[in-house]
VOZAMI-515006 format. One record per residue (C-alpha): z, y, x. Coordinates in Angstrom, 2 decimals, decimal comma. Each point is the difference from the previous one (the first is absolute). Layout:
<rs>
+---------+---------+---------+
:      zz :      yy :      xx :
+---------+---------+---------+
:       Z :       Y :       X :
...
+---------+---------+---------+
</rs>
This chain:
<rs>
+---------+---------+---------+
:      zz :      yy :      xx :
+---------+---------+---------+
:    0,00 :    0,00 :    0,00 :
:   -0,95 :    3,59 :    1,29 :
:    2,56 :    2,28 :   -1,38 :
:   -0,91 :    3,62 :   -0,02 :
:    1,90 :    2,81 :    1,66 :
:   -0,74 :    2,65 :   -2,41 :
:    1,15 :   -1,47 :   -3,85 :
:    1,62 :   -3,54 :    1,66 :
:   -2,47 :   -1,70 :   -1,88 :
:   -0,36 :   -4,07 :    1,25 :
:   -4,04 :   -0,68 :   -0,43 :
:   -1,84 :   -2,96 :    1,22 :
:   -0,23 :   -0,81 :    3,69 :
:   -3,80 :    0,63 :   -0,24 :
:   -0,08 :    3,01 :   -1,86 :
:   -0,98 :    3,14 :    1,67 :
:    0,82 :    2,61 :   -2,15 :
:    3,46 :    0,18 :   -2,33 :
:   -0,40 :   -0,81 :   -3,73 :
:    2,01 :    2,41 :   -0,82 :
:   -0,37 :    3,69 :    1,43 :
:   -3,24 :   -1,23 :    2,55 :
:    1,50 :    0,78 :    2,87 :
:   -2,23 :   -1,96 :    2,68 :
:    2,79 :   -2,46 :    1,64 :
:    0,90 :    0,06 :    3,64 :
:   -1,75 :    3,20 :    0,65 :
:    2,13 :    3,16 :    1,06 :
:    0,40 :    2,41 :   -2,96 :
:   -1,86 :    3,23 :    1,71 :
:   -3,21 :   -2,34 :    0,36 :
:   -0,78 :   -1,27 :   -3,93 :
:    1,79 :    2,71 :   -2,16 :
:   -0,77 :    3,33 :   -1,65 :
:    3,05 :    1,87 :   -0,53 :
:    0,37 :    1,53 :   -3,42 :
:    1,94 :    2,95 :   -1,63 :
:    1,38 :   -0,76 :   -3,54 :
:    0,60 :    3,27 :   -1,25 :
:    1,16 :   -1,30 :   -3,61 :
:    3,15 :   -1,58 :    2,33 :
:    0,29 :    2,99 :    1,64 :
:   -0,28 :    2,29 :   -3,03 :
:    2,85 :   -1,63 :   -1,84 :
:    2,25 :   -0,57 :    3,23 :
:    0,02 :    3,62 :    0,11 :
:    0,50 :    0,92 :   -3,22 :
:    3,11 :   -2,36 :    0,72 :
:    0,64 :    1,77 :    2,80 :
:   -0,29 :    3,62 :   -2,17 :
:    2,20 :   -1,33 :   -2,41 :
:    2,74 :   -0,35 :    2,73 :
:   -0,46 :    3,46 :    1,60 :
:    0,32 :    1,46 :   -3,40 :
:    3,42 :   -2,04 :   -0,97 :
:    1,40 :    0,52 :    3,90 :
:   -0,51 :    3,77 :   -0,51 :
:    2,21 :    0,55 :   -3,30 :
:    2,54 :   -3,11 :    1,70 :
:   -0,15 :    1,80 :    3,77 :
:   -1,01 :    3,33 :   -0,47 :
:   -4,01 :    0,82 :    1,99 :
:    1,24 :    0,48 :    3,70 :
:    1,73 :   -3,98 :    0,01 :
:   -3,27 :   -0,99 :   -1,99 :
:   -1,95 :    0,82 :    3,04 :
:    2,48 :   -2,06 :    2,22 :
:    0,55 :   -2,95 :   -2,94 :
:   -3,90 :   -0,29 :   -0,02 :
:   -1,15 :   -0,51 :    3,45 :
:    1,64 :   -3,27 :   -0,22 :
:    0,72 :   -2,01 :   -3,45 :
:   -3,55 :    1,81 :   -1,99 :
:   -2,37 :   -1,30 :    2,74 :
:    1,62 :   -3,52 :    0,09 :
:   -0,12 :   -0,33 :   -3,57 :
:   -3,20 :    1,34 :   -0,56 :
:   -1,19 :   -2,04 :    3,06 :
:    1,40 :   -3,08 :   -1,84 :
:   -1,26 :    0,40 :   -3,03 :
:   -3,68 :    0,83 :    1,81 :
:    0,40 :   -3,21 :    1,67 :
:    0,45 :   -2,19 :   -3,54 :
:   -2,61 :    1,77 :   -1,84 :
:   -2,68 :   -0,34 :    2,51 :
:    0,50 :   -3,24 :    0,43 :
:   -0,59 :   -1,20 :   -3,32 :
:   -3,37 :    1,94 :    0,42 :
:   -1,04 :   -2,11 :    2,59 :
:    2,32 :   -2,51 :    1,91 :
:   -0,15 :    1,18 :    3,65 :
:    3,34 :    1,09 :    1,70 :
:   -1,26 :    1,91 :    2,43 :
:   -1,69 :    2,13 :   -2,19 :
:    2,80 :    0,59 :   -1,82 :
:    1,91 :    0,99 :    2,60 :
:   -3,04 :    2,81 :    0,83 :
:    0,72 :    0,81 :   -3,77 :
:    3,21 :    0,44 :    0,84 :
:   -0,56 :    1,55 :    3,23 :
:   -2,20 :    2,86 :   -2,26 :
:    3,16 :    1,03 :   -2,23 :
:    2,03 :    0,75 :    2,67 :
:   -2,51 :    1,65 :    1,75 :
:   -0,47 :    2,34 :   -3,54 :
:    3,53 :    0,36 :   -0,50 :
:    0,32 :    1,02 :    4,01 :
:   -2,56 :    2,55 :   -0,44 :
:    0,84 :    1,21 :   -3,24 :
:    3,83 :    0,77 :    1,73 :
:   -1,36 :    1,72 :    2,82 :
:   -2,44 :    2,30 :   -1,87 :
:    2,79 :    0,67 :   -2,58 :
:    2,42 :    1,28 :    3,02 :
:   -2,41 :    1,69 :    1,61 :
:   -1,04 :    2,05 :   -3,20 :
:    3,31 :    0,38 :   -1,04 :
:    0,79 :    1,68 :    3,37 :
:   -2,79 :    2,04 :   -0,39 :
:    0,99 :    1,24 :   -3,19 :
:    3,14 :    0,71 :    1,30 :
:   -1,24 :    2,15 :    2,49 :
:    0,98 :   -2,21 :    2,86 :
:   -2,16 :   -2,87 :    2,28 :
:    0,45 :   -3,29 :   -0,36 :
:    0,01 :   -1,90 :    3,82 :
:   -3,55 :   -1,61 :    1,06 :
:    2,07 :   -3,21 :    0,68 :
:    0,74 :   -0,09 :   -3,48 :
:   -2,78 :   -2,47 :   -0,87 :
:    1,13 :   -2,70 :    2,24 :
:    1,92 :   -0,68 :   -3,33 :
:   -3,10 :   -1,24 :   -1,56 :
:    0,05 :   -3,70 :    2,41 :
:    3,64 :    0,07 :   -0,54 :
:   -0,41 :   -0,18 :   -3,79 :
:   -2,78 :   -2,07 :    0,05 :
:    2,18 :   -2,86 :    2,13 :
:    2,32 :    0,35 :   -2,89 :
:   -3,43 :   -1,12 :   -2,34 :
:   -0,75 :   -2,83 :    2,31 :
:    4,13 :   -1,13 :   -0,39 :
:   -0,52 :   -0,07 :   -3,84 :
:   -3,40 :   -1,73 :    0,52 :
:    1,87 :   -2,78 :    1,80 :
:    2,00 :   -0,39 :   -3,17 :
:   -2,68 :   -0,12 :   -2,27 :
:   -1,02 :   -2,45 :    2,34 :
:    2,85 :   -2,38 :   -0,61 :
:   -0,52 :    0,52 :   -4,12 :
:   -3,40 :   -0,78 :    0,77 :
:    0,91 :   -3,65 :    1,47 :
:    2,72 :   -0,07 :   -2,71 :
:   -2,38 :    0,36 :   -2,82 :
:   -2,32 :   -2,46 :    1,51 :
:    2,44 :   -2,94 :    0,81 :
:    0,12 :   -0,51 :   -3,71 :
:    2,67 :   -1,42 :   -1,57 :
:    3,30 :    2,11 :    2,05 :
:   -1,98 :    3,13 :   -0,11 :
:    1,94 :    1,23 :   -2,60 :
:    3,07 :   -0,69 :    1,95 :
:   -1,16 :    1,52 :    2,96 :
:   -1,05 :    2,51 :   -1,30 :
:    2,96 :    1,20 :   -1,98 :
:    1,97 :   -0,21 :    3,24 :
:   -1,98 :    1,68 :    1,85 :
:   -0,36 :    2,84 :   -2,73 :
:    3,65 :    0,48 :   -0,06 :
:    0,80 :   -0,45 :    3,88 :
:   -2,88 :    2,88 :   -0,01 :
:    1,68 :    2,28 :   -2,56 :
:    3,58 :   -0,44 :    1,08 :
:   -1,23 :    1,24 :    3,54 :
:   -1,62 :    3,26 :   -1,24 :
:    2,86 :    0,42 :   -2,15 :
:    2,20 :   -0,28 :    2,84 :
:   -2,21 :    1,56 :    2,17 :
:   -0,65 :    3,50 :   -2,73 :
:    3,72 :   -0,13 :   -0,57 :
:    0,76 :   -0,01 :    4,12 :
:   -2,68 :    3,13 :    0,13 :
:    1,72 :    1,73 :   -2,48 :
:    3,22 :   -0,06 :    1,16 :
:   -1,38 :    0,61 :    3,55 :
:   -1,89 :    3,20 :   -1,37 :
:    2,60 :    1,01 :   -2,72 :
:    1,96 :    0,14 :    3,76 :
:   -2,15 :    1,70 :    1,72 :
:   -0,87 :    2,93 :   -2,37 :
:    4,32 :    0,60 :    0,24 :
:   -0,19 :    0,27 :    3,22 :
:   -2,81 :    2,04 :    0,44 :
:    1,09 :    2,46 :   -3,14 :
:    3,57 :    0,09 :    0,97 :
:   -1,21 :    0,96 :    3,85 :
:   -2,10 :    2,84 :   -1,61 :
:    2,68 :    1,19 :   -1,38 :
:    2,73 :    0,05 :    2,19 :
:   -2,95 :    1,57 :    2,65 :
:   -0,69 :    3,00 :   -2,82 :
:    4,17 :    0,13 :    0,26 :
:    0,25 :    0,56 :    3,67 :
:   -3,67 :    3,04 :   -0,16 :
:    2,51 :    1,64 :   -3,03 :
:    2,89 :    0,27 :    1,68 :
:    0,09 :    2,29 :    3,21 :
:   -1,78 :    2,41 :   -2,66 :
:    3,12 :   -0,06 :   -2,10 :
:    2,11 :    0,13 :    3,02 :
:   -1,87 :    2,60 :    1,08 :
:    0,42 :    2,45 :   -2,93 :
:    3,75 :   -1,39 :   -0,31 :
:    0,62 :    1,31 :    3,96 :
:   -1,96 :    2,94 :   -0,29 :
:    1,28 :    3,32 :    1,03 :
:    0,57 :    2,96 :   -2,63 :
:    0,28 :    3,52 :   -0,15 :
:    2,09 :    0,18 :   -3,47 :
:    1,05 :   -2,51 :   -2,65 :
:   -3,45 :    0,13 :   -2,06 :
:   -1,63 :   -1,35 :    2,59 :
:    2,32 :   -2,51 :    0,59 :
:   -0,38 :   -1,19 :   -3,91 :
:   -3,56 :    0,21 :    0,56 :
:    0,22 :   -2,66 :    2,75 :
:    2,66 :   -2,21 :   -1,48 :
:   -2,19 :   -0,11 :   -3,31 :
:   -2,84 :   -0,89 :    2,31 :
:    1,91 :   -2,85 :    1,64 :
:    1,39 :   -1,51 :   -3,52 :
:   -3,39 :   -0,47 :   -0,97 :
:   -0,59 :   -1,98 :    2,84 :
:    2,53 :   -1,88 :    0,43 :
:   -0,05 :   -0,97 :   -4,00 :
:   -3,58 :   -1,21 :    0,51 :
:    1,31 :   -2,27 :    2,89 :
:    2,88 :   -1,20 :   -2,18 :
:   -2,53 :   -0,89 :   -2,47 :
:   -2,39 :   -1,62 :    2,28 :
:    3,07 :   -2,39 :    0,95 :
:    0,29 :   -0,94 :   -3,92 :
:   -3,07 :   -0,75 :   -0,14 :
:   -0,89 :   -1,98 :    2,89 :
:    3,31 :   -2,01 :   -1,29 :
:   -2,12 :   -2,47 :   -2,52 :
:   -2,12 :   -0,85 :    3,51 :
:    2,02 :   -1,04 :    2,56 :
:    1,78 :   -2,34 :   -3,69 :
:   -3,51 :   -1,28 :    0,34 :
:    0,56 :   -0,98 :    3,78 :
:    3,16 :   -1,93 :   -0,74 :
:   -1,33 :   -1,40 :   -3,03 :
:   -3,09 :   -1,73 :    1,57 :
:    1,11 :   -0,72 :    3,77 :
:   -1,87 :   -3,36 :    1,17 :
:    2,10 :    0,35 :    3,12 :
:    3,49 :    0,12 :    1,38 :
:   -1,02 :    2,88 :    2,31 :
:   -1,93 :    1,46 :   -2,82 :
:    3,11 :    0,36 :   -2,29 :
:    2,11 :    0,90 :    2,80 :
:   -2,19 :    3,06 :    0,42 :
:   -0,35 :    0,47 :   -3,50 :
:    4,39 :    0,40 :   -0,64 :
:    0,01 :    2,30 :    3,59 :
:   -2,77 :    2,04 :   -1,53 :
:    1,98 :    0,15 :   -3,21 :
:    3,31 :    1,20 :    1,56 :
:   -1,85 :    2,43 :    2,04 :
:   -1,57 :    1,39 :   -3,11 :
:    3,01 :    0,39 :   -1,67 :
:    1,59 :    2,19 :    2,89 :
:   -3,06 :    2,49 :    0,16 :
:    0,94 :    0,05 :   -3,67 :
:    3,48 :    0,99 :   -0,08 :
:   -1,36 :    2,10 :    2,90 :
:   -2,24 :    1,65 :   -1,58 :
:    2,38 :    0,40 :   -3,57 :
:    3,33 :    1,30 :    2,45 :
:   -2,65 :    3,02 :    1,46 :
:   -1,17 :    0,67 :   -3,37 :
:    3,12 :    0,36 :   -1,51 :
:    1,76 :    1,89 :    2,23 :
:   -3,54 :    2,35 :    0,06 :
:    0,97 :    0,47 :   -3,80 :
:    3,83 :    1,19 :    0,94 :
:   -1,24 :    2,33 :    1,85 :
:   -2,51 :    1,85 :   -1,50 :
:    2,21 :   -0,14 :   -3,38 :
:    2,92 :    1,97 :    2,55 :
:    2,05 :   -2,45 :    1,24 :
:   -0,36 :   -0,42 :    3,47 :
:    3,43 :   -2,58 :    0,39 :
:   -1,54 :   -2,64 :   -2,50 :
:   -3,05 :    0,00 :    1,83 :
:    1,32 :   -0,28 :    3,83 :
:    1,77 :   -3,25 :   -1,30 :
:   -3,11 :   -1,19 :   -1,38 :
:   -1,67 :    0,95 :    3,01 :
:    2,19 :   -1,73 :    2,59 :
:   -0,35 :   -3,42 :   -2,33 :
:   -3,56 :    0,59 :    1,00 :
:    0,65 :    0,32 :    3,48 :
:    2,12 :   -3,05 :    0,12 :
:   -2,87 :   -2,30 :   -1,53 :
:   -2,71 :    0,89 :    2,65 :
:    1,80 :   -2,48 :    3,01 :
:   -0,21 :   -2,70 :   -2,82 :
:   -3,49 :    0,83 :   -0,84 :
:   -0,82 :   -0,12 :    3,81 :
:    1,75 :   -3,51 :    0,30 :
:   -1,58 :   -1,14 :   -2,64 :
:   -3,34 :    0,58 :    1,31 :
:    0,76 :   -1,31 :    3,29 :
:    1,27 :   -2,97 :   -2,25 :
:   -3,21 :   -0,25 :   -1,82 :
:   -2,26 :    0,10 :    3,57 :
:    1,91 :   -2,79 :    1,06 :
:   -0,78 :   -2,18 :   -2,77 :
:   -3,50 :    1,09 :    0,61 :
:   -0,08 :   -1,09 :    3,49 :
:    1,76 :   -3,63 :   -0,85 :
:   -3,61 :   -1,18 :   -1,36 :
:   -3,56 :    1,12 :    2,27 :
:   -2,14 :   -0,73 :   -3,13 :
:    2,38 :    1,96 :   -2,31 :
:   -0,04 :    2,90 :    2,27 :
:   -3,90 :   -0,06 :    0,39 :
:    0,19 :    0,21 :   -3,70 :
:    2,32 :    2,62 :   -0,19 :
:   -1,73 :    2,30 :    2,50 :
:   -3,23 :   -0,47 :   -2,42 :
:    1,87 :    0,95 :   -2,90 :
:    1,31 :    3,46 :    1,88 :
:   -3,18 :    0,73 :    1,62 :
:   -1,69 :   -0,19 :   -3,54 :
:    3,10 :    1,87 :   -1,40 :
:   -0,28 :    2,84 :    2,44 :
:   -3,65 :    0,29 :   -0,88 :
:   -0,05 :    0,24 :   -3,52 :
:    3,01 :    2,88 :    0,51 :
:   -1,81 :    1,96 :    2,94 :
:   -2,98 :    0,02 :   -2,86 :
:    2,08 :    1,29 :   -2,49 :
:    1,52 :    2,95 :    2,41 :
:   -3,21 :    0,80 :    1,04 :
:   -1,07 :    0,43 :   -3,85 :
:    2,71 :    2,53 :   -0,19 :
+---------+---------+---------+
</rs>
């Protein structure tokens, strides 16, 4: 029996072609074969793959989309590619080039959709950029293999169903697992980086306020004038610190990592100092510019006694930093892109 290497097929030991997809047996695949897209397959494996991107974005919001689809669309799409086209014509190979073309669409489509929405945005998207269109495609080829395996499955017969089933649900739980892991990996990362925004708008807001607070005077207006100038900025740091509250909550709340929640509760308690900072300056700004000058010394000096726990806490916080080389790497992103985005908003104003 000659068994062919493209459906498995056993055929007669004088037969020189395979009864059932033709392949011409014991030749090499690039010598007897035209390759073939079916663009039916591909059609609905992206409309499957749509269908995701559309569900991801109101489940992950559009930036974690992006992120979610480089990997799980492409494989799925890639798999489903992979079935449909072979029940067109029974060749695996060509399926996998079926496959092969989704995540090759799918690449593209992700690259031109970053690159226009940089442009739009007024900004330039990296050359280097498109080396994400292989990288996506791989991800095809992976859920080509799969379809692969249902392939066999379907044509062993009687345990297809079986197989099948199994191999269904290992294949969901994984993406599952795998778009719950992203999430809480991105639902992370955007507290991190929104929380180091805004304790880096903080720290520009500050020597302003100080500034007007220490400012000489020539009479008592004046001097209203700057401690009215210096409450308003110090109230719009107390209120930053509110707000980025609910972020660094989202840090502890989806920590993957020991080190991870360890910076997550530092972060926290250093938040909460430049809060009570922040409300001890503000208050005792009030005192003063309402008269009395002994309410807001005392209020003051509680200021003045928080900044050497602030500064231990930060040296705290850098140390945690520095226990893990790929959690500092990560970190350093996160403040380089922080520092960026609030350098852009300074020079807007």
């Amino acid at each position: 029996m000659k068994r062919c290497t493209n459906c498995w097929t056993d055929n007669p030991d004088d037969a020189e072609r395979c009864k059932k997809c033709g392949r011409v047996l014991g030749e090499s695949w690039w010598r007897n074969k035209n390759y073939r897209l079916y663009w039916k397959a591909i059609g609905y494996s992206l409309v499957v793959g749509s269908i995701m991107a559309i569900v991801a974005y109101f489940l992950f919001g559009a930036s974690n989309t992006l992120a979610y689809g480089m990997i799980s669309i492409p494989f799925v799409t890639g798999c489903i590619a992979t079935v449909l086209s072979y029940r067109k014509e029974a060749d695996t190979t060509n399926s996998f080039i079926n496959a092969l073309a989704v995540g090759l669409i799918i690449g593209f489509a992700v690259v031109m959709g970053l690159f226009g929405f940089a442009f739009f945005s007024g900004d330039t998207a990296p050359v280097m950029m498109v080396i994400l269109i292989p990288g996506i495609a791989v991800w095809g080829l992976f859920g080509g293999a799969l379809g692969t395996v249902i392939n066999a499955a379907i044509e062993s017969g009687k345990k297809a169903t079986i197989t099948i089933t199994i191999i269904l649900i290992a294949s969901i739980a994984l993406i599952v697992y795998g778009a719950y892991m992203f999430n809480v990996n991105a639902n992370y990362e955007n507290g991190a980086y929104v929380s180091l925004c805004d304790l880096d708008l903080v720290d520009v807001i500050q020597p302003e306020a100080d500034a007007y607070l220490n400012a000489p005077y020539n009479s008592s207006e004046e001097r209203l004038s700057n401690l009215n100038n210096a409450k308003v900025k110090y109230e719009s740091m107390l209120n930053i610190t509110v707000a980025d509250q609910p972020q660094v909550d989202e840090m502890i709340g989806n920590s993957s990592s020991s080190i991870k929640k360890e910076y997550a509760l530092a972060l926290n308690q250093y938040l909460h100092l430049k809060h009570d900072y922040y409300l001890e300056m503000y208050t005792g700004i009030q005192f003063e510019i309402n008269g009395n000058t002994m309410e807001a010394q005392k209020h003051y000096q509680n200021a003045e006694a928080l900044i050497p726990k602030i500064q231990s806490q930060n040296k705290q916080i850098e140390a945690i930093i520095n226990k893990d080389q790929s959690f500092k790497q990560f970190i350093i992103d996160q403040r380089n892109y922080a520092k960026r985005y609030v350098d852009h908003i300074n020079d807007k104003t």
